[in-house]
VOPANU-711704 format. One record per residue: residue number from 1; y, x, z of N, C-alpha, C, O, CB in turn. Coordinates in steps of 0.1 Angstrom, whole numbers, plus 5000, padded with zeros to 4 digits. Each point is the difference from the previous one (the first is absolute). Last residue first. Glycine has a CB too. Example, Ala and Ser with C-alpha at 12.3 -4.5 7.8 and 13.67 -1.06 7.14 Angstrom:
// residues 2
SITE     i    n_v    n_u    n_w   ca_v   ca_u   ca_w    c_v    c_u    c_w    o_v    o_u    o_w   cb_v   cb_u   cb_w
SITE     2   4978   5128   5071   5011   5009   5000   5011   4992   5008   5011   5005   5001   4983   5007   4977
SITE     1   4949   4991   5021   5012   4991   5000   5012   5009   5000   5000   5010   5007   4988   4971   5005
//
This chain:
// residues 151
SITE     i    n_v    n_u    n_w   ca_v   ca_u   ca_w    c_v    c_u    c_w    o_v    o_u    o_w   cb_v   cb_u   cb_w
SITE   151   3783   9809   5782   5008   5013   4991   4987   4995   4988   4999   5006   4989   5014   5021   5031
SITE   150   5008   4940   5019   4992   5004   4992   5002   5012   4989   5010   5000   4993   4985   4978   5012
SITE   149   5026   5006   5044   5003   5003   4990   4989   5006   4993   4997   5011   5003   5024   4990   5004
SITE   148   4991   4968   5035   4990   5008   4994   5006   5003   4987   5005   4990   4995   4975   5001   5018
SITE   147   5032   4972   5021   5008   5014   5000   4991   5011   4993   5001   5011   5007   5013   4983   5016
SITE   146   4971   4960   4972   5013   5003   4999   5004   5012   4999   5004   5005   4989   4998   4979   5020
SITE   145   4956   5009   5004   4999   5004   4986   5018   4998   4998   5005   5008   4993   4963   4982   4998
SITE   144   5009   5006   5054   5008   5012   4999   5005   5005   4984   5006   5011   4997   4980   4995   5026
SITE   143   4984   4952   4999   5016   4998   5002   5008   5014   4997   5013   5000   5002   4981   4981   5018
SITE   142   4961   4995   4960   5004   5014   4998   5014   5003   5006   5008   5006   4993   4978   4996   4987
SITE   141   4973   4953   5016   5015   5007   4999   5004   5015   5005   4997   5002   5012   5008   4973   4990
SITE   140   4948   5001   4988   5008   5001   5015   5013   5008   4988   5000   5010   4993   4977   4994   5037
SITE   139   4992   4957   4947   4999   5011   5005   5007   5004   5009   5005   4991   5007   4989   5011   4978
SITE   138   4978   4965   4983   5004   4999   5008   5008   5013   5002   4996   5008   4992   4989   4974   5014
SITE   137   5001   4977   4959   5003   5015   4998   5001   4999   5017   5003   4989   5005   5012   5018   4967
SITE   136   4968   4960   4982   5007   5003   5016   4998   5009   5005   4988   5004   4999   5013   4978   5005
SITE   135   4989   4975   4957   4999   5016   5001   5009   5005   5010   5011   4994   5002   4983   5008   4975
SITE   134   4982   4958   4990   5005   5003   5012   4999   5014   5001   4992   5008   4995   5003   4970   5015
SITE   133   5000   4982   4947   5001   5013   5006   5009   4996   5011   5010   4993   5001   4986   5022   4979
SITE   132   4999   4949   5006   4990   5006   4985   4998   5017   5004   4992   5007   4995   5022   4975   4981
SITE   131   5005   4967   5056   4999   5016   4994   4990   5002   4988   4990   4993   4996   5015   5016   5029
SITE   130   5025   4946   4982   4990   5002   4999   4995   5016   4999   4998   5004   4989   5005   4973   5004
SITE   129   5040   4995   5025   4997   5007   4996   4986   5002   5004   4995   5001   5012   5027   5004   4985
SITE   128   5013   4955   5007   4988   5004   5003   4997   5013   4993   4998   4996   4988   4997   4980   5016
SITE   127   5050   4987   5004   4994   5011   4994   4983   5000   5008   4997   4993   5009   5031   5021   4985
SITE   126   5020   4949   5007   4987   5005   5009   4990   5011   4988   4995   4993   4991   5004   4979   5026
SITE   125   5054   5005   4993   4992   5003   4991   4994   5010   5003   5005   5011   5003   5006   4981   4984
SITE   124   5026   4987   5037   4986   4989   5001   4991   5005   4986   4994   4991   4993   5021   4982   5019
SITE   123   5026   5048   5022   4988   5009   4987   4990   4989   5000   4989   5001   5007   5013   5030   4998
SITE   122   5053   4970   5011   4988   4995   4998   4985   5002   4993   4997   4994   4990   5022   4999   5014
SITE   121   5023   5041   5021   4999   4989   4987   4986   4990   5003   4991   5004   5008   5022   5016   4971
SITE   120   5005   5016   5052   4997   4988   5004   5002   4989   4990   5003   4988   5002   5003   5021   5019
SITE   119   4967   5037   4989   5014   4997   4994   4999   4983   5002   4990   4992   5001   5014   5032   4979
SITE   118   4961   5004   5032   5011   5004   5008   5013   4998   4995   5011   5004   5005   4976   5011   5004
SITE   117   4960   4957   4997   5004   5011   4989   5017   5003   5008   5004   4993   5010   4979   4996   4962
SITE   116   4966   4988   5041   5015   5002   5006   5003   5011   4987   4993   5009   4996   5004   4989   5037
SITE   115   4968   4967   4965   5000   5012   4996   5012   5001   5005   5008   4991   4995   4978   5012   4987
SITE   114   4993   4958   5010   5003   5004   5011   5005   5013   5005   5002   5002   5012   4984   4982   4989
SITE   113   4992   4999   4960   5011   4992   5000   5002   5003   5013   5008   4990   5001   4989   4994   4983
SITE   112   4970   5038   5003   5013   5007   4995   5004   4989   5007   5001   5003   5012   4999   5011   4965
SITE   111   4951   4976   5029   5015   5006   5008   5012   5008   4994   5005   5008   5008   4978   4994   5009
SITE   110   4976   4978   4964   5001   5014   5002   5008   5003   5014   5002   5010   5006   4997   4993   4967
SITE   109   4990   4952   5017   4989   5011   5002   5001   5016   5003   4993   5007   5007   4999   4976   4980
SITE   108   5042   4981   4994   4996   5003   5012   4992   5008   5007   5003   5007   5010   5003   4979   4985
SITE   107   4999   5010   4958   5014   5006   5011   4999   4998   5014   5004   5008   5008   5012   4986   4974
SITE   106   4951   4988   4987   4998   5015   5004   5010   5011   5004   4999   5012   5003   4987   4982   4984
SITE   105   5016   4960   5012   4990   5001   5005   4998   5012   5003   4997   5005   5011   4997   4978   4980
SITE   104   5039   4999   4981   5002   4999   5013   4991   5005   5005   5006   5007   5008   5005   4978   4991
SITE   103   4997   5031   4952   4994   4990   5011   4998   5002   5009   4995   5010   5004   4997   4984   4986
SITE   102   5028   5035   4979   5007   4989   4999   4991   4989   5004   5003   4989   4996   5011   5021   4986
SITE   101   4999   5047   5018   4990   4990   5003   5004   4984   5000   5010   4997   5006   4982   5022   5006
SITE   100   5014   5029   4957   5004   4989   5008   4994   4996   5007   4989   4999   4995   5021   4998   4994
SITE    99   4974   5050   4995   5002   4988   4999   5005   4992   5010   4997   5001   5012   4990   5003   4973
SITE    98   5007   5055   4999   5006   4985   5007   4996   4987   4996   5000   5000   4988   5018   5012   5014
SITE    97   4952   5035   4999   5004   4989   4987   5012   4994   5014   4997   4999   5012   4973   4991   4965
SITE    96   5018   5061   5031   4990   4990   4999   5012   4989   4989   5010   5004   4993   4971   5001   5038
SITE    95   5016   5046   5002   5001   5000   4991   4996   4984   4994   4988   5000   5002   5010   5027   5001
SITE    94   5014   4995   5045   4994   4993   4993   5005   4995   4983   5009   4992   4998   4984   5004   5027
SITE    93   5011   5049   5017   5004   4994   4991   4989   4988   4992   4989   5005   4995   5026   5017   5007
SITE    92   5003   5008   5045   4989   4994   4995   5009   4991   4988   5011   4993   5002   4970   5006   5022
SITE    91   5027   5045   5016   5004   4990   4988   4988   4992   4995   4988   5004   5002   5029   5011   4990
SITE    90   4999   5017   5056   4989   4994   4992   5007   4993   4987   5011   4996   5002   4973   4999   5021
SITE    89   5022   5044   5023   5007   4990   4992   4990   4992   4989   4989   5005   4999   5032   5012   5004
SITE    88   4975   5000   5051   4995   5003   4984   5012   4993   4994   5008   4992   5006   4963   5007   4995
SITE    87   5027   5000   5047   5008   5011   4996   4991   5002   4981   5000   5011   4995   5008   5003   5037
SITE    86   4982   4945   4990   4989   5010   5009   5007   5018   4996   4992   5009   5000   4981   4970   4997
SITE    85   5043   4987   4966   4993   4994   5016   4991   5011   5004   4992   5006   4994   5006   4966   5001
SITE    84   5042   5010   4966   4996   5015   5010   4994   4991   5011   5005   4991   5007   5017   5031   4989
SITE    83   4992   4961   4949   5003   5001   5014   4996   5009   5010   5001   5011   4995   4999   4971   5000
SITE    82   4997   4988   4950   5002   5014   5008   5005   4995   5017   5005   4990   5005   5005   5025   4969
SITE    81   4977   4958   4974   5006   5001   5005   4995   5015   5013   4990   5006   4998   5017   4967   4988
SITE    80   4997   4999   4960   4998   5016   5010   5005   4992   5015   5010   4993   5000   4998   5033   4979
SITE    79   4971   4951   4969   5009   4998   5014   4995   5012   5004   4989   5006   4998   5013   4969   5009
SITE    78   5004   5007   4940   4993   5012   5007   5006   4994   5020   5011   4997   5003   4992   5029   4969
SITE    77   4980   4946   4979   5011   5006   5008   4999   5013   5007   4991   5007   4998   5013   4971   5004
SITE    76   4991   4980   4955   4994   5015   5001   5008   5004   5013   5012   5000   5000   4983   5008   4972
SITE    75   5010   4955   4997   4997   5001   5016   4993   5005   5007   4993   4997   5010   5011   4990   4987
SITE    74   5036   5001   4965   4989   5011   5000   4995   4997   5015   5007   4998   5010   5005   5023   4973
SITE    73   5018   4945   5002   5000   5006   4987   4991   5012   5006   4991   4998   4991   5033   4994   4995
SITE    72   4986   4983   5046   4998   4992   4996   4995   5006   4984   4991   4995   4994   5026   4989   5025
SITE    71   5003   5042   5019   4982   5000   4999   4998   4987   4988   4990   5001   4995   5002   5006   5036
SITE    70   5050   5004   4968   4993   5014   4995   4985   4994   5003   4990   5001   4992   5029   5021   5014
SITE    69   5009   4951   5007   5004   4995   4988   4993   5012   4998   4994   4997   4989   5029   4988   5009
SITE    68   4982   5013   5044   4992   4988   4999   5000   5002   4984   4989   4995   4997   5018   4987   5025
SITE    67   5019   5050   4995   4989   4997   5004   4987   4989   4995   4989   5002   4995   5028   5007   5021
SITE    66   5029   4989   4982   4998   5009   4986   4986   5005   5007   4992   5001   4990   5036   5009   5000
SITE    65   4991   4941   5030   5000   5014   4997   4992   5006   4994   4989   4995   4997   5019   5005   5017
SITE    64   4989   4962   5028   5003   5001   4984   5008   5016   4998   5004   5008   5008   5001   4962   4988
SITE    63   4972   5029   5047   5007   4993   4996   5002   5000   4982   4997   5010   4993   5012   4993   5033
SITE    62   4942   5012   5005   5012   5001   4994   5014   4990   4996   4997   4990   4994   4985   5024   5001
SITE    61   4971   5006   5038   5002   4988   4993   5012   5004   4992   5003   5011   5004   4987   4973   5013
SITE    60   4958   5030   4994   5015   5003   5003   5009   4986   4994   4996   4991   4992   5000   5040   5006
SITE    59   4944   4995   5011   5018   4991   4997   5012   5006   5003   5003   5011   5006   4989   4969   5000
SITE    58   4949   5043   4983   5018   5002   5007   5008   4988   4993   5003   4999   4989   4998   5032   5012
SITE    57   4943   4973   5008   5010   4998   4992   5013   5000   5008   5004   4994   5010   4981   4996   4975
SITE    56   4972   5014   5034   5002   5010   4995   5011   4999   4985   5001   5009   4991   4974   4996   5023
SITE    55   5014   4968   5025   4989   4997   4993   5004   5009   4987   4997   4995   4989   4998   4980   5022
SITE    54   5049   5024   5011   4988   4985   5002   4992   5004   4991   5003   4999   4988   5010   4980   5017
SITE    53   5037   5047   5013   4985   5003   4993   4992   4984   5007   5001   4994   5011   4998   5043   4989
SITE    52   5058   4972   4990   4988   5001   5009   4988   4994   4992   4999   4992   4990   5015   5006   5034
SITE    51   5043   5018   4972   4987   4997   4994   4993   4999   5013   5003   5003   5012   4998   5009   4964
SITE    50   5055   4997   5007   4987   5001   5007   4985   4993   4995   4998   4994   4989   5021   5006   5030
SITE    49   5020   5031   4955   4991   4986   5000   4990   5003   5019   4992   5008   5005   5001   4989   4956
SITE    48   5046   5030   4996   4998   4999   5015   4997   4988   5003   5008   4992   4999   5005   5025   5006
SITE    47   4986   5002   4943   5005   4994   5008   4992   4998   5014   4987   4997   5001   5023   4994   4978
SITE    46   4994   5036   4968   4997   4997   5019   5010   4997   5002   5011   5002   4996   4977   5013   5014
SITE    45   5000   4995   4936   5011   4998   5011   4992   4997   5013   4988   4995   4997   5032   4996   4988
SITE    44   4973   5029   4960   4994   4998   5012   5013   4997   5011   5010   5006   5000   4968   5009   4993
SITE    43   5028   4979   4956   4995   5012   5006   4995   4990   5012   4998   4988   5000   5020   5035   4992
SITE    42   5005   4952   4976   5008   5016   4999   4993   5011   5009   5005   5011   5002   5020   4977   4997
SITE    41   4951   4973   4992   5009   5005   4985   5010   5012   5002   5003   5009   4993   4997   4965   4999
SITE    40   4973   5011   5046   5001   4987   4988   5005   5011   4992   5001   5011   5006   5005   4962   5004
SITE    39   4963   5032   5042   5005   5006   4984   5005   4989   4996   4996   4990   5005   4987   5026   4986
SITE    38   5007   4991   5065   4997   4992   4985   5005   5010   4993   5005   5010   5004   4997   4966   5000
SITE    37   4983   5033   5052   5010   5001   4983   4995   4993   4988   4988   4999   4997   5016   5025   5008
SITE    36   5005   4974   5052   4991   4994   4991   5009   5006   4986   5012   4999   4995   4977   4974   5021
SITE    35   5006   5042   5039   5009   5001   4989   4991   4997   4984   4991   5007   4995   5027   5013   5022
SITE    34   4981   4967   5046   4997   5011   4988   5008   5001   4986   5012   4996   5000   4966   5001   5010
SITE    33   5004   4978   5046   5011   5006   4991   5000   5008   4992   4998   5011   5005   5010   4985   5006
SITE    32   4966   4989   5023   5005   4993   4998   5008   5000   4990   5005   4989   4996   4990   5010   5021
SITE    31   4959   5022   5002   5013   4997   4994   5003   4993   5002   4992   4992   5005   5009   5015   4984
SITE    30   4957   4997   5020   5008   5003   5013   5011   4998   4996   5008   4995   5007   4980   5019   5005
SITE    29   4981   4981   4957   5002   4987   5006   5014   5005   5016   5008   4994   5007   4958   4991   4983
SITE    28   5022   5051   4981   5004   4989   4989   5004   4986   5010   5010   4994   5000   4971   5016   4979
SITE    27   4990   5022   5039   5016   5009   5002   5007   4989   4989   5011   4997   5005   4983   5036   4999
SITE    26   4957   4961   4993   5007   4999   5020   5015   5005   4998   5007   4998   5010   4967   5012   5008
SITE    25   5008   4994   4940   4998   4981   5003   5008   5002   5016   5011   4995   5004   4959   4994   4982
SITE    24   5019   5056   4996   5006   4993   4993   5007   4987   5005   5012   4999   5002   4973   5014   4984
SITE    23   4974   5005   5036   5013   5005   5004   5011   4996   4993   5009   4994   5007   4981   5022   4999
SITE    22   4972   4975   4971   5000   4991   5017   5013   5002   5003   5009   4992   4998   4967   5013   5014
SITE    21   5013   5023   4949   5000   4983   4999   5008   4994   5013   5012   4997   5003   4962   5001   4983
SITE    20   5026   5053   5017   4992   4995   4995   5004   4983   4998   5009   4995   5007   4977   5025   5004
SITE    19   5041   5025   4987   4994   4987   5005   4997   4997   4998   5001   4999   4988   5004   4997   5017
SITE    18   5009   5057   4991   4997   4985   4998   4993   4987   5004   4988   5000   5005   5017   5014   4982
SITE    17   5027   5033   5028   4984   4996   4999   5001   4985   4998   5004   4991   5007   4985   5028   5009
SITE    16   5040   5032   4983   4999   4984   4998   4991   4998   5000   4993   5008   4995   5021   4986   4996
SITE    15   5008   5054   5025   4988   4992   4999   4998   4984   5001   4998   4994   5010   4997   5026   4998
SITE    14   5030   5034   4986   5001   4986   5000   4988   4995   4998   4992   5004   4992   5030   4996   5002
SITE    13   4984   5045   5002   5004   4997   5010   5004   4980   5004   5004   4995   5011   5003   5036   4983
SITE    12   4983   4998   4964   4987   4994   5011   5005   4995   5013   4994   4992   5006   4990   5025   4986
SITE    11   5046   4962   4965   4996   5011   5004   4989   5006   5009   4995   4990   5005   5023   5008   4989
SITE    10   4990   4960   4969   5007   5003   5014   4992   5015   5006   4988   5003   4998   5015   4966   5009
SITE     9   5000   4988   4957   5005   5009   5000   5002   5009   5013   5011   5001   5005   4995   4987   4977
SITE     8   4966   4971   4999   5009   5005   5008   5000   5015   4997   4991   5008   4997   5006   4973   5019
SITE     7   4975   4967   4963   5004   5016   5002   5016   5008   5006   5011   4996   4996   4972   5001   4983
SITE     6   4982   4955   5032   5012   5002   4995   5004   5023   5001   5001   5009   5008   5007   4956   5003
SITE     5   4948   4993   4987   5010   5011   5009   5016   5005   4991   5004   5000   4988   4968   5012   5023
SITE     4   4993   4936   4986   5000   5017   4995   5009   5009   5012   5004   4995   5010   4996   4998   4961
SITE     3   4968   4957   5020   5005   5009   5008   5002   5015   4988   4994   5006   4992   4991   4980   5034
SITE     2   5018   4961   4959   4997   5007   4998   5006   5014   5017   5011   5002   5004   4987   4983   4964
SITE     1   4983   4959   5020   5011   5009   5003   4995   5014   5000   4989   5003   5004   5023   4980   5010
//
């Protein structure tokens, strides 16, 4: 897996600071919740996925669907997910492969199958994302950049 940084745009007065690996994984497994994008043919789409971290691979589970049918044809993905701890705000993005999982063993092992998800369709379709890139940002929010007018 590959470490990179992610280029930002940002003025001096601002200050993002990037994550290291570790940190990455610790704010990843603290999730719960994030936004999985696939590609097919007409472009890129997200979709809102809970998840949890095992041994440094991200699950999830899914109901049938245009989801399932994009990773099935590309399984190239991207997961983001975001939150605020300690008044920071933070993002972390895993860049990596989807695959099905289709033995009991390692559906168990991982624990998805237990995975509280928040809709109440059936999602008995078990994913595994392998990373290929991680990357993650922290910073303190600017509560006065609203009412600020950039000249």
């Amino acid at each position: 897996m590959s470490w990179t940084t992610r280029p930002h745009e940002i003025d001096a007065a601002d200050v993002v600071e990037t994550l290291d690996q570790d940190e990455c994984w610790r704010l990843l497994a603290a999730s719960t919740f994030g936004r999985l994008a696939v590609t097919d043919d007409a472009g890129a789409d997200i979709f809102p996925i809970n998840h949890l971290v095992n041994d440094h691979l991200l699950y999830f589970r899914s109901a049938p669907g245009t989801k399932i049918v994009s990773l099935t044809e590309r399984s190239g993905v991207a997961f983001e997910t975001d939150g605020t701890e300690n008044r920071q705000r933070w993002s972390v993005v895993l860049r990596g492969t989807a695959r099905r999982l289709d033995v009991d063993a390692e559906i168990e092992a991982s624990g998805v199958g237990a995975l509280h998800t928040f809709t109440r369709s059936t999602k008995w379709n078990y994913f595994v994302i392998t990373p290929r890139a991680l990357t993650g940002v922290r910073f303190t929010a600017d509560p006065d950049r609203r009412t600020r007018t950039d000249h």
